[in-house]
C-alpha positions in Angstrom: 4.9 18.0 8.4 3.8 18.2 12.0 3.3 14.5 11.7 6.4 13.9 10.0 8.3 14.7 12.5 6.5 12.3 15.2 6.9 9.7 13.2 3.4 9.2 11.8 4.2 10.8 7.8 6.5 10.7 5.6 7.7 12.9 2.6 7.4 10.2 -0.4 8.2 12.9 -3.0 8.8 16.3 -3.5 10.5 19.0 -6.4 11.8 22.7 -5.7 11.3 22.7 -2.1 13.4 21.5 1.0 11.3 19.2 2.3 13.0 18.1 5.8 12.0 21.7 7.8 8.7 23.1 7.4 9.5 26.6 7.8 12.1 26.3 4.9 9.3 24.2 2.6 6.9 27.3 3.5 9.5 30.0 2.3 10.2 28.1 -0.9 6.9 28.5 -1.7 6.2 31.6 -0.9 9.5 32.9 -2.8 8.0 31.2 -6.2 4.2 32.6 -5.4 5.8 35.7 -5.5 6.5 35.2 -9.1 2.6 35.7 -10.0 1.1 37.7 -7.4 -1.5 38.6 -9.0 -2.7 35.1 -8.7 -5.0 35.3 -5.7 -5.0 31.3 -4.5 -1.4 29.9 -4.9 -1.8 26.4 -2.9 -3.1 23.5 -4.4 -4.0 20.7 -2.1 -5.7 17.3 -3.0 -6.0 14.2 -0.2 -5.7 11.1 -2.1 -7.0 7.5 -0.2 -6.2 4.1 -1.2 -8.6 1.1 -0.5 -8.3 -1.0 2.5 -8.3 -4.1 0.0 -4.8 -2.6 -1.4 -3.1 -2.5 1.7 -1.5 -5.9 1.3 -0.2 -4.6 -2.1 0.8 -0.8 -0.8 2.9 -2.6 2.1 4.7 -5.6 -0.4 5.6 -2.5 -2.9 6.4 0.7 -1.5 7.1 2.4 -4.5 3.5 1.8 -5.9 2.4 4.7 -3.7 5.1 7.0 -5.2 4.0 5.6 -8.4 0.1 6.7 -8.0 1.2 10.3 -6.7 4.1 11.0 -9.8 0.8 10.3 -12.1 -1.3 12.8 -10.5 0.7 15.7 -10.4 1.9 14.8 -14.1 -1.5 14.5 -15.2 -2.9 18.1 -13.5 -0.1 19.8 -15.1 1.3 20.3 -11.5 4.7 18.2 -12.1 6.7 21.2 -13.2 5.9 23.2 -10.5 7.0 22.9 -6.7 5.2 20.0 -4.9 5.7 17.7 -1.7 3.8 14.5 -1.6 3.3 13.6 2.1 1.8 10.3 3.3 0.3 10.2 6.8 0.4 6.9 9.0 -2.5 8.4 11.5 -5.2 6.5 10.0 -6.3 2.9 9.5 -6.3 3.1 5.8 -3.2 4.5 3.2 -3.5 8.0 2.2 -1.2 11.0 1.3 -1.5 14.7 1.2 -0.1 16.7 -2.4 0.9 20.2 -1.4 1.7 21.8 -5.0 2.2 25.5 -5.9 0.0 26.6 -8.8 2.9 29.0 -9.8 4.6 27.2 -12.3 8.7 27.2 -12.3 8.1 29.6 -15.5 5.8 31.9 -13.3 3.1 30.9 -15.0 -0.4 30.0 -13.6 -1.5 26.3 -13.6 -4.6 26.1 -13.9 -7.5 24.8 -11.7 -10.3 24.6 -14.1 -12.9 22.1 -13.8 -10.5 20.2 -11.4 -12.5 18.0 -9.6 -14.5 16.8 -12.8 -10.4 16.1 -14.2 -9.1 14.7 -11.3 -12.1 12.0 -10.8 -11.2 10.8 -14.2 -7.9 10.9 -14.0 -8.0 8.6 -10.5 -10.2 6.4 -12.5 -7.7 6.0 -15.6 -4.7 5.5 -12.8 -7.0 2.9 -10.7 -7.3 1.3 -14.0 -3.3 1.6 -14.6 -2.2 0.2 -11.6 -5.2 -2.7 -11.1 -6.3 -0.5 -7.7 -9.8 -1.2 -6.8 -11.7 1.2 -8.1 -14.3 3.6 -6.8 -17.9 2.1 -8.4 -16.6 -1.3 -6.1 -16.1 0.9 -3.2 -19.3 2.5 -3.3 -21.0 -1.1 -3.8 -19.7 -2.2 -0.8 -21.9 -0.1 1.5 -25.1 -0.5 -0.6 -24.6 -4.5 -0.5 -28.1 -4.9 0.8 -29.6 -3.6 -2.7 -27.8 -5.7 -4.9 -29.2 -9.4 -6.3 -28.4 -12.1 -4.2 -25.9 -13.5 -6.8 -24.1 -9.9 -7.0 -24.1 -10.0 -3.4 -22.3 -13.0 -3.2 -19.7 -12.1 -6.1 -18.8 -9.2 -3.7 -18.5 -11.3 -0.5 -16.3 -13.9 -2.2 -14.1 -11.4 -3.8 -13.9 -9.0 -0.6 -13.0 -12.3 1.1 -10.4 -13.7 -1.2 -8.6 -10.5 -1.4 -8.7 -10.4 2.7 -7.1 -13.9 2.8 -4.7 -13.0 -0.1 -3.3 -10.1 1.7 -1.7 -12.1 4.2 -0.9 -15.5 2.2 2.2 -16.6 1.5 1.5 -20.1 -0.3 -1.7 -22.2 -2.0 -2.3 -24.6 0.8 -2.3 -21.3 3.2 -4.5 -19.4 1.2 -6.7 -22.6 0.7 -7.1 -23.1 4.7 -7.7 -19.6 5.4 -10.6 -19.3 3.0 -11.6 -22.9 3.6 -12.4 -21.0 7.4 -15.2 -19.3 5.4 -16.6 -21.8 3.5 -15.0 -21.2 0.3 -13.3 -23.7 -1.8 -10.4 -22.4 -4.6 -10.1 -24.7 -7.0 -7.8 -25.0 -9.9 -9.8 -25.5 -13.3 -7.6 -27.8 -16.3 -7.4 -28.8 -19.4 -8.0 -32.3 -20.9 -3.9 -32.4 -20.6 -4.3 -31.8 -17.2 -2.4 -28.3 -18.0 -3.6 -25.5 -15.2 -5.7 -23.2 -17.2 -7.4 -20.7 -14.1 -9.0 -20.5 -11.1 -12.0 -20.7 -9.1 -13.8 -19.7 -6.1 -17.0 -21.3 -5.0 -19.1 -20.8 -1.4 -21.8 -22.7 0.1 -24.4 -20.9 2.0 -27.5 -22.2 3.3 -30.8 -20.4 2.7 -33.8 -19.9 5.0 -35.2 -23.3 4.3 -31.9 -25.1 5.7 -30.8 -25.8 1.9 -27.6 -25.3 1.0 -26.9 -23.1 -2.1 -23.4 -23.2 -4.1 -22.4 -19.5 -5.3 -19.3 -20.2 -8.1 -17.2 -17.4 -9.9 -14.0 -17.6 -11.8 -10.9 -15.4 -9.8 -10.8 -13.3 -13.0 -14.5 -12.2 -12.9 -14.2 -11.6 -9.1 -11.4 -8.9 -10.0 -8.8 -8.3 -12.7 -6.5 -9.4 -9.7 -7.5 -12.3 -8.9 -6.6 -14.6 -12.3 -4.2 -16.9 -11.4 -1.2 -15.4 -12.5 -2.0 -12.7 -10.3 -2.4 -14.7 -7.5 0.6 -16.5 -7.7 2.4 -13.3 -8.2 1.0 -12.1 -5.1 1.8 -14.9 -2.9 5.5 -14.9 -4.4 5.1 -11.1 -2.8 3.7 -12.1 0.5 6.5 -15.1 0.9 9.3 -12.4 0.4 8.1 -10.0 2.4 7.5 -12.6 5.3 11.2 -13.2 4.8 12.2 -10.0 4.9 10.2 -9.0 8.4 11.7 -12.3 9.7 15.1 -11.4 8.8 14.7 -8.0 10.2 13.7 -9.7 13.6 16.2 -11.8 13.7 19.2 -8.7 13.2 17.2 -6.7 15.6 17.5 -9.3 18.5 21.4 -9.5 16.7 21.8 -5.8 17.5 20.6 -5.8 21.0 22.4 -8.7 21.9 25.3 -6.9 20.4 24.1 -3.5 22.6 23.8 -5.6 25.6 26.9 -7.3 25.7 28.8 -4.0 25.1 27.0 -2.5 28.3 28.3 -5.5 30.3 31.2 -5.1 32.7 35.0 -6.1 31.3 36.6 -7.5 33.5 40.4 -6.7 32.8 42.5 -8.8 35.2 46.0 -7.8 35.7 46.6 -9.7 38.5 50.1 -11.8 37.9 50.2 -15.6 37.5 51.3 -17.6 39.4 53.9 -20.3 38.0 56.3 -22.6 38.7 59.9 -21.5 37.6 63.6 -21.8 38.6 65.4 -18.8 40.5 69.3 -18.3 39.0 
């Protein structure tokens, strides 16, 4: 709450507690503790991270991050009990805090049994829900160096394509940014000529000066990456460049506005001077 109130958090959800003072959040959960005191540990807190590769996503739909924590608490039995979902801005990557009280609004206990074992399997099936990248990718990303050369580059390209994705807003931008690092999308057809997916392909040179062609279709770099889903994504991207433009543009509105009403009026009152005829 601390950095709530500098401006670095943000209270994205929260149920039986007033969650704009901490001191009044802390009494409200103390009050309902009080219901089972024979239970020992009351708090309940988890720290849930998203992947960097989801910012783009987190930022285009706000309500995703809401979505992800309402599962949670639903699916540990915490979501009718009192809770406050806070996200914190402090770090280079998306992540909130779940502050839940394990006295239930009936005053009964909710139960912590085997919850790590629960929750990992519960962030996979919501990963999973949601198309998040999930956690066996993450972990392959830092052991890169003990994978086969061919899932090695499946990794790159995919790491790479989500990268340029993320920031996107149209086909020949997204073609130019990965063009940058030597990959090539290209649209696979029909014998109509009809659009039927989508492909990535990079060419690397080995140690022998040869070069070597590394292909993969956008749907077996990541569920995401069909092209349906990249198309939906860039229709994201566009609107939210829009949007932050807009906003520019009525912020340099408003201070125009701000500046003009600091100016001097000048209220002359001094009389005219005229011709007229005396009677």
């Amino acid at each position: 709450m601390e950095k709530v109130e500098k401006g670095k958090g943000e209270v994205i959800l929260s149920q039986g507690v007033r969650d704009y003072e901490q001191k009044a959040m802390v009494a409200d959960f103390v009050r309902q503790a009080r219901l089972n005191p024979d239970l020992s540990r009351s708090v309940w807190h988890t720290a849930i991270s998203f992947d960097p590769q989801d910012e783009a996503r987190l930022r285009a739909n706000p309500q995703l991050m809401q979505s992800v924590a309402s599962d949670y608490l639903k699916g540990m039995g915490l979501d009718q009990s009192q809770y406050a979902v806070i996200e914190h801005r402090d770090t280079g990557h998306s992540h909130f805090h779940i502050i839940a009280n394990r006295v239930a609004n009936d005053g009964q206990t909710v139960s912590d049994s085997h919850n790590f074992s629960r929750s990992e399997t519960l962030l996979r099936q919501i990963e999973q829900k949601y198309g998040l990248t999930p956690m066996n990718e993450q972990a392959q990303r830092k052991s890169l160096e003990n994978l086969p050369e061919r899932d090695r580059s499946r990794i790159e390209i995919r790491d790479q394509v989500r990268e340029s994705l993320s920031h996107s807003t149209s086909d020949q931008e997204l073609r130019e940014e990965l063009a940058r690092h030597n990959i090539s999308m290209i649209v696979n057809r029909d014998k109509a000529g009809q659009p039927r997916g989508i492909s990535f392909e990079q060419v690397k040179v080995d140690q022998n000066g040869e070069e070597i062609r590394v292909a993969f279709k956008g749907s077996k770099l990541h569920q995401n990456l069909g092209m349906g889903q990249i198309q939906e994504q860039l229709g994201l991207n566009a609107q939210l460049r829009q949007k932050q433009a807009l906003e520019i543009e009525q912020a340099k509105e408003r201070a125009k506005a701000q500046e003009a009403e600091k100016s001097p009026q000048i209220d002359d009152k001094s009389p005219k001077r005229g011709y007229g005829r005396s009677m």
